[in-house]
C-alpha atoms as a printed R data frame, in Angstrom:
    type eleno elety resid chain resno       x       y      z
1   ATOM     1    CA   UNK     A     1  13.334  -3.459  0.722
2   ATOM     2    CA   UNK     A     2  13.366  -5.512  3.510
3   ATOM     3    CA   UNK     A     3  12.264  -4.577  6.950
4   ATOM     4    CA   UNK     A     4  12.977  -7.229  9.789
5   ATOM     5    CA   UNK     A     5  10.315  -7.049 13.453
6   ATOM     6    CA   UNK     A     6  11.446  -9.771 16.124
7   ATOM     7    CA   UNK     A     7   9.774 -10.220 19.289
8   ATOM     8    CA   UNK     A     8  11.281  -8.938 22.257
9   ATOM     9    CA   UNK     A     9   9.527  -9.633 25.958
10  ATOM    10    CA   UNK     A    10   6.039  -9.536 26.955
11  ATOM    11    CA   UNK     A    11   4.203  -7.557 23.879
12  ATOM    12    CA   UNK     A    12   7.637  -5.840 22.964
13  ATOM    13    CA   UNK     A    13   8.847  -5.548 19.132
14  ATOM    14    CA   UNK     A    14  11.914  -4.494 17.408
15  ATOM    15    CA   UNK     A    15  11.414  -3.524 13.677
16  ATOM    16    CA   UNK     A    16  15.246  -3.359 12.107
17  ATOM    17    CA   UNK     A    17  16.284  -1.984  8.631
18  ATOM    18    CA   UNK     A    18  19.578  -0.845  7.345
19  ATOM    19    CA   UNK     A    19  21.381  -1.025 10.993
20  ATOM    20    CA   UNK     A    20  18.063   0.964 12.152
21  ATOM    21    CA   UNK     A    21  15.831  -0.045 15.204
22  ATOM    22    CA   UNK     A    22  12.062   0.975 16.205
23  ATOM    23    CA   UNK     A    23  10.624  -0.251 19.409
24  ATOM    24    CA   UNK     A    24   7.058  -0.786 19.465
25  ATOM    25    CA   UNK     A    25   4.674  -1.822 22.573
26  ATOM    26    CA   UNK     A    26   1.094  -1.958 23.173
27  ATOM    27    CA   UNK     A    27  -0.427   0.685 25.732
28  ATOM    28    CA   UNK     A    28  -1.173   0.166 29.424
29  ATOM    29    CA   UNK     A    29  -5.059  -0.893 28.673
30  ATOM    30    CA   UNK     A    30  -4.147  -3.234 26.231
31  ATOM    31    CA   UNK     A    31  -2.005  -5.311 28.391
32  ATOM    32    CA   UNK     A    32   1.663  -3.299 27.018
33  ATOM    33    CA   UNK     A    33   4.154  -1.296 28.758
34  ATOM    34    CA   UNK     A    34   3.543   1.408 26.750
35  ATOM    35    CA   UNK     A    35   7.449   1.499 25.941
36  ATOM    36    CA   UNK     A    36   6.974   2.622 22.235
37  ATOM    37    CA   UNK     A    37   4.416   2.985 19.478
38  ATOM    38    CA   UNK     A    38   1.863   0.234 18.227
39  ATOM    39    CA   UNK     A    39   2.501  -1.450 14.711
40  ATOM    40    CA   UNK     A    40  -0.862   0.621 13.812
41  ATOM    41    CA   UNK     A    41   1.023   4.105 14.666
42  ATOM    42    CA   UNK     A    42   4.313   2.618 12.862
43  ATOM    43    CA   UNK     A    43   2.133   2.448  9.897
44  ATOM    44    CA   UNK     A    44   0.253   6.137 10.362
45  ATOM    45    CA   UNK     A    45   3.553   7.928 11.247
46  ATOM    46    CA   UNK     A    46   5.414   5.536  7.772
47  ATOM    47    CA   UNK     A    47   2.544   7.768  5.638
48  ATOM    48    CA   UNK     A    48   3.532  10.683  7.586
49  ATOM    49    CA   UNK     A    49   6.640  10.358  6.954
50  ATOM    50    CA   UNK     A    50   6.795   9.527  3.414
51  ATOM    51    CA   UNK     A    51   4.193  12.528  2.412
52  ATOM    52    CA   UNK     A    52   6.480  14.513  4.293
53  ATOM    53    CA   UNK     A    53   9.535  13.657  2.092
54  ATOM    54    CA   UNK     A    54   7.311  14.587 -1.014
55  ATOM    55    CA   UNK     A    55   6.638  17.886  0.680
56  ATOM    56    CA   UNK     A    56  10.060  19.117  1.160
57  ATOM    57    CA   UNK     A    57  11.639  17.177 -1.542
58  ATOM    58    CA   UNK     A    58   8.986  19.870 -3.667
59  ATOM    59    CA   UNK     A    59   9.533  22.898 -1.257
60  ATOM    60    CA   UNK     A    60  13.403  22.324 -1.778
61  ATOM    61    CA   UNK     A    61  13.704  21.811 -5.296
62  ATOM    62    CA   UNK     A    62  11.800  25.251 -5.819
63  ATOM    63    CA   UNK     A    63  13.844  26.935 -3.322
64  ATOM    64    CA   UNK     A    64  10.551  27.299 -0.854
65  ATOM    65    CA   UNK     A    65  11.533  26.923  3.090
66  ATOM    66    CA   UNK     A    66  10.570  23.598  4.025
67  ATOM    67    CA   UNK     A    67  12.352  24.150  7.887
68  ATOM    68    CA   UNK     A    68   9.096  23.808 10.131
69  ATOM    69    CA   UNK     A    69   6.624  21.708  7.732
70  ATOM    70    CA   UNK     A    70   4.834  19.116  9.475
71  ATOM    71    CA   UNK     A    71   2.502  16.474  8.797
72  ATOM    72    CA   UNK     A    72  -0.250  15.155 11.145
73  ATOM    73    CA   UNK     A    73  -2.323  11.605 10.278
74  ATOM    74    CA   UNK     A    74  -5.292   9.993 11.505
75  ATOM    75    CA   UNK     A    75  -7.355   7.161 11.169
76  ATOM    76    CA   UNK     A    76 -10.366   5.792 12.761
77  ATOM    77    CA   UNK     A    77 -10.687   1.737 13.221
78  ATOM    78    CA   UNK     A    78 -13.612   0.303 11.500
79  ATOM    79    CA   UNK     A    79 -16.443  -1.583 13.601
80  ATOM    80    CA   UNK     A    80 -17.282  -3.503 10.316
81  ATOM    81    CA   UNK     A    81 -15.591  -6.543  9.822
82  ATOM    82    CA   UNK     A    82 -13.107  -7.275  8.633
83  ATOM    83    CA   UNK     A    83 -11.820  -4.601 10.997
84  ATOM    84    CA   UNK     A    84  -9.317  -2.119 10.033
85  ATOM    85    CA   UNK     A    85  -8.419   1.754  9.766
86  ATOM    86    CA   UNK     A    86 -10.722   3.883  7.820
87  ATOM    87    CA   UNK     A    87 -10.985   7.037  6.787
88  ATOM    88    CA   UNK     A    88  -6.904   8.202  6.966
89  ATOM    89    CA   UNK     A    89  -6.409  11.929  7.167
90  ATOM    90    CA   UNK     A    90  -3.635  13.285  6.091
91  ATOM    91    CA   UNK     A    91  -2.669  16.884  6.553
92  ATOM    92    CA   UNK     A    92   0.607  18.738  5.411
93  ATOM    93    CA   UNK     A    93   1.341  21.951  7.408
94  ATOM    94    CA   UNK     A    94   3.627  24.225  5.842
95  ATOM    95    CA   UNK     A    95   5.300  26.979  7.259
96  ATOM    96    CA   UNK     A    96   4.861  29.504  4.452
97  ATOM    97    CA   UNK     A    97   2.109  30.943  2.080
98  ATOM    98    CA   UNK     A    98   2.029  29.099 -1.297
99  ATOM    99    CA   UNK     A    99   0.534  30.654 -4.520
100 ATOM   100    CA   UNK     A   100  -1.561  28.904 -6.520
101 ATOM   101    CA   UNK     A   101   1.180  27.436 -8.702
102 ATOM   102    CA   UNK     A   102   3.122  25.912 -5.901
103 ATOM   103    CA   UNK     A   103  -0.372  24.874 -3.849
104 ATOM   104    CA   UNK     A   104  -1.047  22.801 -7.188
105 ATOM   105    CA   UNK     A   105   2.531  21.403 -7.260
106 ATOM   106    CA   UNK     A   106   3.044  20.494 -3.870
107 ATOM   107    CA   UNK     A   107  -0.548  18.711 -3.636
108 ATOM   108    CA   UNK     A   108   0.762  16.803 -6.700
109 ATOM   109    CA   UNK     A   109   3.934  16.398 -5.103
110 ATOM   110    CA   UNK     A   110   2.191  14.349 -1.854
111 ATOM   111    CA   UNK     A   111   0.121  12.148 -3.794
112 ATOM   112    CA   UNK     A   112   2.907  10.724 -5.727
113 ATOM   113    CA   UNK     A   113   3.944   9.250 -1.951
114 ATOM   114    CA   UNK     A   114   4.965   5.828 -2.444
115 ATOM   115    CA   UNK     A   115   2.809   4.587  0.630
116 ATOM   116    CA   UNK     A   116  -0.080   6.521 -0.474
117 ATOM   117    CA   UNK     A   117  -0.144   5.060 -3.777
118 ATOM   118    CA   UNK     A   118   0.368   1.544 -2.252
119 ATOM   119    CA   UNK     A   119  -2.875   2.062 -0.206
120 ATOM   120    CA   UNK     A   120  -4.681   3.743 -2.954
121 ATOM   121    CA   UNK     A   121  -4.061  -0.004 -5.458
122 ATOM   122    CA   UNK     A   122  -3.282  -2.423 -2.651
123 ATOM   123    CA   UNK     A   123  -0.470  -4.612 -3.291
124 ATOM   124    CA   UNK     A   124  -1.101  -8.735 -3.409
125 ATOM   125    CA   UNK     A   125   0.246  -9.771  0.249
126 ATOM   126    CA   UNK     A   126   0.928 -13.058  1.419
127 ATOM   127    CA   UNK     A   127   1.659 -14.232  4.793
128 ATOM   128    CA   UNK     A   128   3.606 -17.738  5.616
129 ATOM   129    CA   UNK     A   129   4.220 -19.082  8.788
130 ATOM   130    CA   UNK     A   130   7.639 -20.994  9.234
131 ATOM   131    CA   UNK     A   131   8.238 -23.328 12.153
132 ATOM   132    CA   UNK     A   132  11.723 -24.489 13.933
133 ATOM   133    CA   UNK     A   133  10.296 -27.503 14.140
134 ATOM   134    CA   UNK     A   134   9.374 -29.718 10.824
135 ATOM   135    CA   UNK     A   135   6.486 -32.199 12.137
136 ATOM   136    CA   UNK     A   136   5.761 -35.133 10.496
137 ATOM   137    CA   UNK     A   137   2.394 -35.999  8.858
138 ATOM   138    CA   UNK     A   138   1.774 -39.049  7.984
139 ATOM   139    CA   UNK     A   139  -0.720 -40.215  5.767
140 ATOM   140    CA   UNK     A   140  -3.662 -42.553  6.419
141 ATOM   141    CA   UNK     A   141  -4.972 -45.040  4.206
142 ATOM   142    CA   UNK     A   142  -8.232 -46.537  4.355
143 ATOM   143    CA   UNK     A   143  -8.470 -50.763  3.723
């Protein structure tokens, strides 16, 4: 998997995957144009999205309707450092009554998201930073 996020103009990104595009932006009172989500929503709605697969993948393979279901997310940022979001709620609306049986399933069904279970045994990450422009360093040598 490969996801690809170039800068566009002033605080403008471009995520791209697959021939896909995302826009994302900061809002007005952080200095953005408020032209599309921040990277912190792209990462709330990419739970949201992948609990909601679970969901109807579940609902359809059991022949429940799945037209309707919904999934909201929040998160509060920390004030603790190192800062970050905290305390991610996730909730799965479906548009039907579920028995017991299926209430069990489906609630298995969710936590088997792939981004949940990421979050839930965080991943080693590693950032580099690659220049254009190779500057030479060149050693120096006492007498």
């Amino acid at each position: 998997m490969q996801v690809k996020v170039q800068h566009k103009e002033h605080l403008r990104f471009e995520a791209m995957a697959r021939g896909h595009r995302i826009l994302g932006d900061q809002p007005l009172e952080n200095e953005g144009e408020d032209s599309g989500m921040t990277p912190t929503e792209w990462f709330l709605a990419s739970i949201g999205g992948c609990v909601g697969f679970y969901a109807v993948k579940y609902c359809q393979s059991r022949g429940l309707e799945a037209t309707g279901l919904s999934v909201d997310v929040s998160a509060q940022k920390t004030t603790d450092m190192p800062v970050r979001l905290d305390d991610i709620q996730i909730q799965v609306n479906v548009p039907i009554v579920l028995d017991a049986h299926h209430y069990q399933g489906l609630e298995r069904a969710v936590d088997a998201c792939l981004i949940h279970k990421t979050l839930s045994n965080p991943p080693h990450t590693t950032i580099q930073i690659s220049t254009s422009v190779v500057q030479s360093v060149q050693a120096q040598t006492s007498p």
